[in-house]
TORNU-188224 format. One line per 8 residues: number of its first residue (from 1); their letters; for each residue x, y, z of C-alpha. Coordinates in steps of 0.25 Angstrom, whole numbers, plus 2048, in hexadecimal, padded with zeros to 3 digits. Layout:
BEGIN
NUM = A = X:Y:Z; ... $
! end
This chain:
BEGIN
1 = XXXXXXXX = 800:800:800; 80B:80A:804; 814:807:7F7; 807:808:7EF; 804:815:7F5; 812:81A:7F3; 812:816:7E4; 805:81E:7E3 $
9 = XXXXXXXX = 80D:82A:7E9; 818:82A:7E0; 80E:829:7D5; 806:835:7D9; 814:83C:7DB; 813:83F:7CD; 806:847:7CF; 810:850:7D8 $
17 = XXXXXXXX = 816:85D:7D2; 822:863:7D9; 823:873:7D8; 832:878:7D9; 834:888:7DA; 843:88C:7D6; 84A:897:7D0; 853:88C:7C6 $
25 = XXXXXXXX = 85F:893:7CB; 86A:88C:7C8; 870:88B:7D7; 861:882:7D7; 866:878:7CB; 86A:86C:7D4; 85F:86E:7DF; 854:870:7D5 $
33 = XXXXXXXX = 859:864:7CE; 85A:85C:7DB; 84A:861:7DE; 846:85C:7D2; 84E:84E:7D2; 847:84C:7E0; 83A:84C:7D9; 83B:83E:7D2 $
41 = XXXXXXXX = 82D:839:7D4; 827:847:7CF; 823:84A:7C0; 81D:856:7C3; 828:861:7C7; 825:871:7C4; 832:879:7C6; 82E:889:7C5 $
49 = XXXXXXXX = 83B:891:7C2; 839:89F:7C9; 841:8AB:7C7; 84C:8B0:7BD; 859:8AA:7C5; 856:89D:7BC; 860:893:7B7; 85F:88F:7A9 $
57 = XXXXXXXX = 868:882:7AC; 85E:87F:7B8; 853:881:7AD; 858:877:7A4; 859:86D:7AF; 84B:86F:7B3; 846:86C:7A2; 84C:860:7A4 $
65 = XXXXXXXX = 842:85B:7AD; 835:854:7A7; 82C:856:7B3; 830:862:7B7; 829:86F:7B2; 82F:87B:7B3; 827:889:7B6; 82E:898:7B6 $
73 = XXXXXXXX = 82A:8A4:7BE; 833:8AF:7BA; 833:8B4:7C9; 83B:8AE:7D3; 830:8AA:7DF; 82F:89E:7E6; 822:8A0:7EC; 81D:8A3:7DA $
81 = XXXXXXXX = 824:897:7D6; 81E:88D:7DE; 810:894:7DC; 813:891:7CC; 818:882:7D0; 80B:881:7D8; 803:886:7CD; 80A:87C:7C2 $
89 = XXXXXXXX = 805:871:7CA; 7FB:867:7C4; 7FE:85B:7CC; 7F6:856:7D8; 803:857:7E2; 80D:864:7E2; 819:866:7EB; 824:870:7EA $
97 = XXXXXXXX = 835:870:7EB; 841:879:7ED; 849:87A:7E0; 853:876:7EC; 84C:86C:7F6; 849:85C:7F0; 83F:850:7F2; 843:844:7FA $
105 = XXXXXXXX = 83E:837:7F1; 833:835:7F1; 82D:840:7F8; 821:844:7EE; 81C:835:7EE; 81D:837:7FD; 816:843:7FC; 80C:83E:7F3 $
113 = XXXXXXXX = 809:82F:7FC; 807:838:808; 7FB:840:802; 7F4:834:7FA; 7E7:832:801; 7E8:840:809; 7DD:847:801; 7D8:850:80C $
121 = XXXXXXXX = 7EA:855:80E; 7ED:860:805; 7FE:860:807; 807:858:80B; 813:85D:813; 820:855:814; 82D:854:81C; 83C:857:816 $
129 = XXXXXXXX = 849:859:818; 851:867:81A; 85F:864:815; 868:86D:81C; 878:86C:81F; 876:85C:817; 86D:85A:820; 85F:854:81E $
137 = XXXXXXXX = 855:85A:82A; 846:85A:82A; 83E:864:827; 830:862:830; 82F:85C:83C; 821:856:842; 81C:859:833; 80F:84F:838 $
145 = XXXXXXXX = 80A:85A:841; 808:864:836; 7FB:860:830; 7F3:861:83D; 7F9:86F:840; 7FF:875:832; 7FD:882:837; 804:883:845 $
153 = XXXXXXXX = 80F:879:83E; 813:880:834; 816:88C:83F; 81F:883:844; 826:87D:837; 823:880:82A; 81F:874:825; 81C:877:817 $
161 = XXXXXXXX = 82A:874:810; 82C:878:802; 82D:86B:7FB; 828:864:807; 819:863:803; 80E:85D:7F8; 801:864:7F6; 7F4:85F:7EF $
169 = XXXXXXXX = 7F3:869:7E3; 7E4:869:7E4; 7E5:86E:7F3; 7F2:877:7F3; 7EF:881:7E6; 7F6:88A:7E1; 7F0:894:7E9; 7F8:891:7F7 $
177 = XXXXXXXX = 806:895:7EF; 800:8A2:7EB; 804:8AE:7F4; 80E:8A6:7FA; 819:8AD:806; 827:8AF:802; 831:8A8:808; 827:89E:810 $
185 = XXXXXXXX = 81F:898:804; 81E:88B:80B; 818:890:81A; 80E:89B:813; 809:88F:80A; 809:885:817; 801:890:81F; 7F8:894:814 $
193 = XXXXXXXX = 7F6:884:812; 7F1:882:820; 7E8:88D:81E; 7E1:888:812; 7E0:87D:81A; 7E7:873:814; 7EA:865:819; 7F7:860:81A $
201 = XXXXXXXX = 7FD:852:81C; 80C:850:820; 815:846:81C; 822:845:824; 82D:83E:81C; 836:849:815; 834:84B:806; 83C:856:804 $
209 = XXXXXXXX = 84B:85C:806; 84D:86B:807; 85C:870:804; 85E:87A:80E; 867:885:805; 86B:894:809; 862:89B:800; 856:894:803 $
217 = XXXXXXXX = 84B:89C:803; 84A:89A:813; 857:8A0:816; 852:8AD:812; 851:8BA:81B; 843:8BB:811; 83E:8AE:815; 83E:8B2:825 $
225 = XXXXXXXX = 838:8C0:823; 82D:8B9:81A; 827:8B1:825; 824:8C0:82D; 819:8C2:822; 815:8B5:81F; 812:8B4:82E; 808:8C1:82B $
233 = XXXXXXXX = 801:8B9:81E; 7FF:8AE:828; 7F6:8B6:831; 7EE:8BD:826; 7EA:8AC:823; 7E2:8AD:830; 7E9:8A2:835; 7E3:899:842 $
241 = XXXXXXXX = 7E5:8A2:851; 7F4:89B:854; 7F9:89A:848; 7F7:8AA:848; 7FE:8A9:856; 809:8A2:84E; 80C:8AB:844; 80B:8B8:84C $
249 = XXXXXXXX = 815:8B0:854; 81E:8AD:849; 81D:8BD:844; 821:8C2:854; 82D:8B8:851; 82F:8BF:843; 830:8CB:846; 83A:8C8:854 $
257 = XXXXXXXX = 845:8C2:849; 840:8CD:841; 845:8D7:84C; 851:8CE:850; 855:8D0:841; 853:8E0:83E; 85B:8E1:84C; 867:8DA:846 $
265 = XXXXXXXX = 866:8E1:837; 865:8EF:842; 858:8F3:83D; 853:8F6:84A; 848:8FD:84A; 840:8F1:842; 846:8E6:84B; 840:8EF:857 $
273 = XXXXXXXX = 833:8F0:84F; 834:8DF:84C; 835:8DD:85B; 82B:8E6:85F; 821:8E1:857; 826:8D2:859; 821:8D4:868; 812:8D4:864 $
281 = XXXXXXXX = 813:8C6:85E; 810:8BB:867; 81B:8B7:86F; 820:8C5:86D; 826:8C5:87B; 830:8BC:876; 838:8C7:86D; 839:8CF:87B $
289 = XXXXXXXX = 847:8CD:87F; 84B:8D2:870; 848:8E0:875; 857:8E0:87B; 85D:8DD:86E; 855:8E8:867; 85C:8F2:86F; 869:8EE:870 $
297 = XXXXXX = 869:8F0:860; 862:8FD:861; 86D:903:869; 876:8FD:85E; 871:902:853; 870:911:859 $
! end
């Protein structure tokens, strides 16, 4: 029954497209190349090239692919080029991969078997590694306790990885990857997902390696100072009493590194308008004893 089952999967892996975002620069070759090999049991494979800074090598290496369909957006966007991906998709399954991130094997038959007979789950969210330093080190931990509290979860991990997921076209539209937030595509579209209501199931076997690199979209000043207004979109979605607890909780912490910052660049009369206003979050009292440190560097930088 199980190897009948499986077979099944690896079967239905074929009605599964996999969206891959890249800019085809041609530091990406290798990786983009590696993304693709990883995707052996897929015939549907949409690769959307976004921006000017594309390789025409990496270009060539892409035609050569028979399953894989190549879309072009003359702007460089992440958040547009998986919108377009989405949009291309005429397959029952989709799932998306960094241009520098790779499936284990077998993951989309995984994937697929785990869903088979879950009409009433709209996602599916999986385990993965993060490779880091030659390391392999997973990325989720207790990923079973997220579908009976998605919300508050994902508050305390993000458990919506990039290339960690596979959504039922019919129930995940386009429509969810419009107006995305900068920076945190993947949290924005897990909270607007819980919203909408949507039910998830959890597999927890990794499926997925993410290549920790220095220019990672993660490791950019941008990508902190996005989750300040993305915490402010999150409140304007009326969201239950404590998770608005949570988020205001999140933005009193914002704004205290915030402070902790503008102090160490000098700019102090922002870090002393940060803290100030960092005090009327809840747990405000906790960003007291940074008061001292505020005036020591005043009298600095008289």
């Amino acid at each position: 029954m199980a190897e009948t089952t499986q077979r099944a999967a690896r079967d239905m892996a074929g009605d599964v497209t996999v969206i891959i975002p890249t800019m085809a620069e041609k530091s990406r070759h290798d990786s983009l190349l590696r993304a693709i090999a990883s995707l052996s049991d897929v015939t549907h494979v949409v690769v959307v090239i976004n921006g000017n800074r594309r390789s025409p090598d990496v270009e060539n290496s892409l035609l050569k692919f028979d399953h894989v369909e190549l879309l072009s957006l003359e702007i460089a966007s992440l958040p547009l080029a998986i919108l377009a991906g989405r949009r291309a998709v005429k397959t029952t399954y989709f799932c998306f991969l960094d241009d520098d991130d790779e499936y284990l094997p077998g993951a989309i038959a995984a994937r697929v078997a785990a869903l088979a007979g879950r009409d009433d789950v709209d996602f599916l969210v999986t385990n993965g590694y993060r490779h880091l330093d030659g390391v392999d080190r997973l990325c989720l931990d207790n990923l079973d306790r997220v579908p009976a509290a998605p919300l508050a979860e994902l508050f305390r991990q993000n458990w919506l990885a990039s290339c960690g997921s596979l959504f039922r076209s019919e129930r995940i539209g386009a429509g969810f990857f419009e107006e995305p937030h900068p920076y945190a595509e993947w949290t924005w579209l897990a909270f607007k997902l819980c919203m909408a209501g949507k039910k998830m199931a959890t597999l927890d076997q990794p499926t997925f390696r993410i290549y920790d690199t220095p220019n990672s979209a993660s490791k950019l000043t941008a990508y902190s100072e996005a989750f300040h207004t993305l915490y402010r979109r999150m409140l304007e979605k009326k969201p239950p009493k404590f998770i608005i607890s949570i988020i205001r909780q999140r933005i009193g912490e914002d704004l205290h590194c915030r402070a902790d910052s503008l102090r160490q660049q000098g700019k102090m009369t922002a870090a002393w308008g940060a803290h100030l206003r960092s005090l009327l979050y809840p747990g405000g009292w906790r960003y007291l004893p940074f008061f001292r440190h505020l005036v020591f560097n005043s009298r600095n930088f008289k």
